[in-house]
C-alpha positions as CSV (number, residue, x, y, z in Angstrom):
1,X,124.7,-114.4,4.1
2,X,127.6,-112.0,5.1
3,X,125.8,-111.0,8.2
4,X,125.3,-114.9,8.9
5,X,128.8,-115.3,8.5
6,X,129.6,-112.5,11.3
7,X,127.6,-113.9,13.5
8,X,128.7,-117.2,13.3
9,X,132.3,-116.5,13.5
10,X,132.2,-114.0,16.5
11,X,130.3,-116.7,19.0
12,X,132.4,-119.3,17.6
13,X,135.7,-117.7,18.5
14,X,133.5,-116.6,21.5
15,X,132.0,-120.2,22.5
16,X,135.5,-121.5,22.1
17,X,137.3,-119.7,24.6
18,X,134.5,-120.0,27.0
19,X,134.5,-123.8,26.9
20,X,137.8,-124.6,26.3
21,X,139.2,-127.3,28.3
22,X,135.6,-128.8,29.1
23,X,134.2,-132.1,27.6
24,X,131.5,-130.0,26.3
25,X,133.8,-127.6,24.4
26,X,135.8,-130.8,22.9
27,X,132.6,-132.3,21.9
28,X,131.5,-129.3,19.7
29,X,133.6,-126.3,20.3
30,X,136.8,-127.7,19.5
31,X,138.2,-125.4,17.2
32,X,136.6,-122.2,15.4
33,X,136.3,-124.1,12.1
34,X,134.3,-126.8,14.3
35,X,132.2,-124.3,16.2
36,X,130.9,-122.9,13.4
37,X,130.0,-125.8,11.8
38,X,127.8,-126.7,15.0
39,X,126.9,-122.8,15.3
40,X,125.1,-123.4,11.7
41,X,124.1,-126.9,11.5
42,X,122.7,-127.4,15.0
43,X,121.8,-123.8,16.3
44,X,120.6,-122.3,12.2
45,X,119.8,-125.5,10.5
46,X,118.6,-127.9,13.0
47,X,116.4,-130.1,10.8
48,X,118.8,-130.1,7.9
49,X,121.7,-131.1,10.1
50,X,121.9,-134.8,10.1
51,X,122.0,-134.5,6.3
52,X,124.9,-132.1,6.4
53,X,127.1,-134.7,9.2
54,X,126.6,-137.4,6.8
55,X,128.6,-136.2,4.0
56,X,132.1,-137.7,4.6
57,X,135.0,-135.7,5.5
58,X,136.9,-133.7,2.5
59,X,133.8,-133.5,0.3
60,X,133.5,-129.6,0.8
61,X,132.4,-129.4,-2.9
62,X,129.4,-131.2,-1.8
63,X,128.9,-129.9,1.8
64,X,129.0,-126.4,0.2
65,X,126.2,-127.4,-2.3
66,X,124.3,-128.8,-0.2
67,X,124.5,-125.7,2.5
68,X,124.2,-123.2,-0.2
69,X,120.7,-125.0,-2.0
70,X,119.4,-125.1,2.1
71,X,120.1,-121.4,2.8
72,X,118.7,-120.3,-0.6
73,X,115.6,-122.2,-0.1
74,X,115.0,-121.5,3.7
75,X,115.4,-118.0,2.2
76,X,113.3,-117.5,-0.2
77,X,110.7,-118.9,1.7
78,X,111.0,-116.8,4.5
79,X,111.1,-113.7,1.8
80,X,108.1,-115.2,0.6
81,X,105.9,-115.7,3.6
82,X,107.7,-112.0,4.4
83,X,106.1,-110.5,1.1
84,X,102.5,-112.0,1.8
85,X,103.1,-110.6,5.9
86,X,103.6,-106.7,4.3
87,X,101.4,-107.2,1.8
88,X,98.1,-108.0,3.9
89,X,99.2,-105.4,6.3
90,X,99.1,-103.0,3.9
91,X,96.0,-103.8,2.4
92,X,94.6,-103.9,6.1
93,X,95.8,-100.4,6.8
94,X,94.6,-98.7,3.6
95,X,90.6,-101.0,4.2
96,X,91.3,-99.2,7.6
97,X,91.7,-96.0,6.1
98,X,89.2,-95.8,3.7
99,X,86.8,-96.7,6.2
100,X,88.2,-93.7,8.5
101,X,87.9,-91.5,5.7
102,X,83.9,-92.6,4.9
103,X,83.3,-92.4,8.5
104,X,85.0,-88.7,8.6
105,X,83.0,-87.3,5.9
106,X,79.6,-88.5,6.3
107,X,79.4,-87.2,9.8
108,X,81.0,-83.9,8.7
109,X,78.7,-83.6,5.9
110,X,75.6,-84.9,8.7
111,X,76.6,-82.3,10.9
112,X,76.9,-79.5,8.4
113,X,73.0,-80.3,7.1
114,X,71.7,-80.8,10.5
115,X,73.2,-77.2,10.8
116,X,71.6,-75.8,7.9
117,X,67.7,-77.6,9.2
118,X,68.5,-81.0,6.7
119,X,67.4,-84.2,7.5
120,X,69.7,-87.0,6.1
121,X,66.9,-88.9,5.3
122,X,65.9,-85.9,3.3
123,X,66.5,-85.2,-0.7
124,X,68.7,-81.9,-1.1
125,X,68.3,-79.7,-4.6
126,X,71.6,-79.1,-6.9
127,X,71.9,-75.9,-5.1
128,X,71.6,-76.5,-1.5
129,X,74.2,-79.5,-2.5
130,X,76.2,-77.1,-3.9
131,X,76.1,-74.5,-0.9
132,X,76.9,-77.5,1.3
133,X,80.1,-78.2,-0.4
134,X,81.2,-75.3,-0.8
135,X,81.0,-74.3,3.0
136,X,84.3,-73.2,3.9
137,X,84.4,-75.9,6.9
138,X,83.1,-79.0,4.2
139,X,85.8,-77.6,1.9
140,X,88.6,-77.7,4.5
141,X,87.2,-81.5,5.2
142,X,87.0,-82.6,1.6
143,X,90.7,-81.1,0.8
144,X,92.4,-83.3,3.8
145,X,91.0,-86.1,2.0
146,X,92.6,-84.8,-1.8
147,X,89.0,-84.3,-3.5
148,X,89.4,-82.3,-6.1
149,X,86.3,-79.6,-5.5
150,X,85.9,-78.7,-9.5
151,X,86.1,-82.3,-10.2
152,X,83.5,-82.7,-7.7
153,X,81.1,-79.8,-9.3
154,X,81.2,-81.4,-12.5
155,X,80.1,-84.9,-11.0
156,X,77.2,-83.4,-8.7
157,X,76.0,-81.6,-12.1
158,X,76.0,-85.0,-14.0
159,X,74.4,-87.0,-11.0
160,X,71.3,-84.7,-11.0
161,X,70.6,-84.6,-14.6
162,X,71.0,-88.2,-14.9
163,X,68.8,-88.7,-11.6
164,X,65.9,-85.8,-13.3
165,X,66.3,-88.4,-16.7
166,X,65.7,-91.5,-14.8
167,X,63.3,-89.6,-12.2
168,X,66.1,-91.4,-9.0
169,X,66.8,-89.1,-6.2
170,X,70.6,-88.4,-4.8
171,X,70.5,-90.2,-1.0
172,X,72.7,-89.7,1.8
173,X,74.8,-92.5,0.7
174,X,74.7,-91.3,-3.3
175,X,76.5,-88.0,-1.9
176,X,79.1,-89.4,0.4
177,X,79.6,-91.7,-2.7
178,X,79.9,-89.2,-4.9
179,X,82.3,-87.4,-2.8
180,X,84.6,-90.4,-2.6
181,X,84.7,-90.5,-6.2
182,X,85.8,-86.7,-6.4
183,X,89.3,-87.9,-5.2
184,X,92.0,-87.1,-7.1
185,X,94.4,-90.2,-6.5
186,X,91.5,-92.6,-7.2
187,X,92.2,-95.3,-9.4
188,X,89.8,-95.8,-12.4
189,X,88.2,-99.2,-13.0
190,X,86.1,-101.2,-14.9
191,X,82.6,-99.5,-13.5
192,X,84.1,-95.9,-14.1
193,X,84.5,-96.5,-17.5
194,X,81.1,-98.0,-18.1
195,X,79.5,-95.3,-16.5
196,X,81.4,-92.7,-18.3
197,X,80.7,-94.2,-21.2
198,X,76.9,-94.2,-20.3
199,X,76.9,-90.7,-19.5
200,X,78.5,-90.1,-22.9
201,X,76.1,-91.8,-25.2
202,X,72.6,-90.0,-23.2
203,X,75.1,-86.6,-23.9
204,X,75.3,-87.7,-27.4
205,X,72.0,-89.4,-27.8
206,X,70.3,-85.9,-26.6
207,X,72.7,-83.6,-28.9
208,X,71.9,-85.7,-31.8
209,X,67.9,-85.3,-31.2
210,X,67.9,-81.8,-30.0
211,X,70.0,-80.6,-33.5
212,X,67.3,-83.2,-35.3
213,X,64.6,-81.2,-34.0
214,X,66.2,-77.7,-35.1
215,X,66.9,-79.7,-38.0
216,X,63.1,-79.8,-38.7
217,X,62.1,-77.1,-37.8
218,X,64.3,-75.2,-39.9
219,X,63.8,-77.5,-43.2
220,X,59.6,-77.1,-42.5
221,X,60.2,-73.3,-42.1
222,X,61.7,-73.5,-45.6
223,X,59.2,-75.5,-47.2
224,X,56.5,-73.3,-45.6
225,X,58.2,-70.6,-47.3
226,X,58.6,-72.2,-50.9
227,X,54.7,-73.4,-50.6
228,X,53.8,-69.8,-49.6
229,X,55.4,-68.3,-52.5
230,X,54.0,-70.9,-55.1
231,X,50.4,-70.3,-53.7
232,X,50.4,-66.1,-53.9
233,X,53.8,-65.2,-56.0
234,X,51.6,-61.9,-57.1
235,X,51.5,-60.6,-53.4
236,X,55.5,-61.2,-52.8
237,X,55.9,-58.9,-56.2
238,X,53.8,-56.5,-55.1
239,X,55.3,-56.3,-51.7
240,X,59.2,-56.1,-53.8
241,X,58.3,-53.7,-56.7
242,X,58.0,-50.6,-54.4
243,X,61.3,-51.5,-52.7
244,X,62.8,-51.7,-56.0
245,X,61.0,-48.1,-57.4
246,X,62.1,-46.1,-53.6
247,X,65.6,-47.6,-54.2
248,X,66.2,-46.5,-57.7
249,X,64.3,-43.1,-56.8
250,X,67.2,-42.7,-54.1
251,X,69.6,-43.3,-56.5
252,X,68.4,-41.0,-59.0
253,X,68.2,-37.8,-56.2
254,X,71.8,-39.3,-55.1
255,X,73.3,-38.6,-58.7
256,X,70.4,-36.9,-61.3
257,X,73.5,-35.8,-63.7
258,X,74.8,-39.7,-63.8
259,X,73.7,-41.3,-66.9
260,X,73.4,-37.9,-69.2
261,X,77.1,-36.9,-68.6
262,X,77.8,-40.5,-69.0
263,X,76.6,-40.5,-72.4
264,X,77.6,-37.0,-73.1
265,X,81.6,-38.4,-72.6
266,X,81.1,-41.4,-75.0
């Protein structure tokens, strides 16, 4: 509004000494008060001027009203359409950017395996993966674009033991995926979390049945142990009573005097 008002009042005073003494300047321009009045109803607010020379002369309670509900709603419109404007150019420029950033690591990463004898259409092991990220030229390319390389380790290593469970293979695209999702400013969403939470339960479904198994294994051990020694106790006495005669033997060479000055003091 206050630049409004500057601009107003400079070409009025500006407009009035330029066409004063004309018909033209009498008609619309013939004081400042009056030029700007004609500055902002018929140059600004064109459409909403009749309305405005309507209202009879020493309502400015009115008049003022009236101008100030116009210039509010002209401009919040215009700060509206304004906010959509910057808002789809921004989401324009970071579609663009994504894309430049898919485009600049695939063929980076196409170039490195075609370097290394790889055929895209080809399935890499964990390790030749592994060997291709960690090129020093890949790594340089994946850092411009903020992935975080341990991040990135850790999401390769799930992605193969979840493709050996569900005998998949890791594609071209899987890996440039997977790269993408080794950002560090990526935002998580509803997918993440369900696959993450995925992930989590095979973890804790195979845990739970590998310490089952040793579970078993260890309580059948026992009751192999208990059923041995109910079927042959004999042998397992026989096997214990000459440990028990060599250990008290050893004692006896150890301290032969013992007992007899024991007795001797009482």
């Amino acid at each position: 509004f206050a630049l409004w008002l500057v601009l107003i009042y400079v070409f009025a005073i500006t407009l009035r000494q330029l066409t004063s003494g004309t018909e033209f300047g009498e008609a619309y321009f013939q004081s400042v008060p009056q030029a700007m009045d004609t500055l902002l109803l018929d140059g600004i607010l064109a459409d909403y001027a009749p309305l405005m020379h309507a209202i009879p002369p020493g309502h400015f309670i009115e008049w003022g009203l009236i101008l100030f509900f116009i210039l509010l709603a002209s401009i919040t419109i215009m700060y509206m359409l304004v906010g959509v404007l910057v808002e789809v150019v921004g989401v324009l420029a970071h579609a663009e950017k994504e894309t430049m950033n898919v485009s600049f690591i695939a063929s980076s990463l196409r170039k490195k395996m075609e370097q290394q004898g790889h055929d895209q259409d080809s399935e890499l092991s964990r390790s030749e993966l592994q060997d291709i990220l960690l090129d020093p030229e890949i790594t340089e390319v994946l850092q411009s674009v903020q992935v975080d390389l341990v991040a990135l380790m850790e999401l390769v290593n799930i992605a193969y033991e979840d493709a050996e469970k569900n005998g998949g293979s890791m594609t071209f695209e899987k890996i440039v995926s997977l790269v993408l999702n080794g950002r560090g400013h990526n935002t998580a969403s509803v997918k993440d979390t369900s696959e993450l939470l995925r992930i989590l339960k095979q973890i804790i479904i195979q845990r739970t049945s590998e310490m089952s198994e040793k579970f078993h294994d260890e309580i059948a051990m026992v009751h192999r142990s208990i059923q041995f020694l109910r079927e042959d106790p004999d042998s397992v006495a026989e096997e214990d009573s000459p440990k028990d005669e060599e250990s008290f033997s050893k004692k006896e060479r150890r301290n032969p005097r013992g007992d007899r000055s024991r007795k001797f003091n009482t």
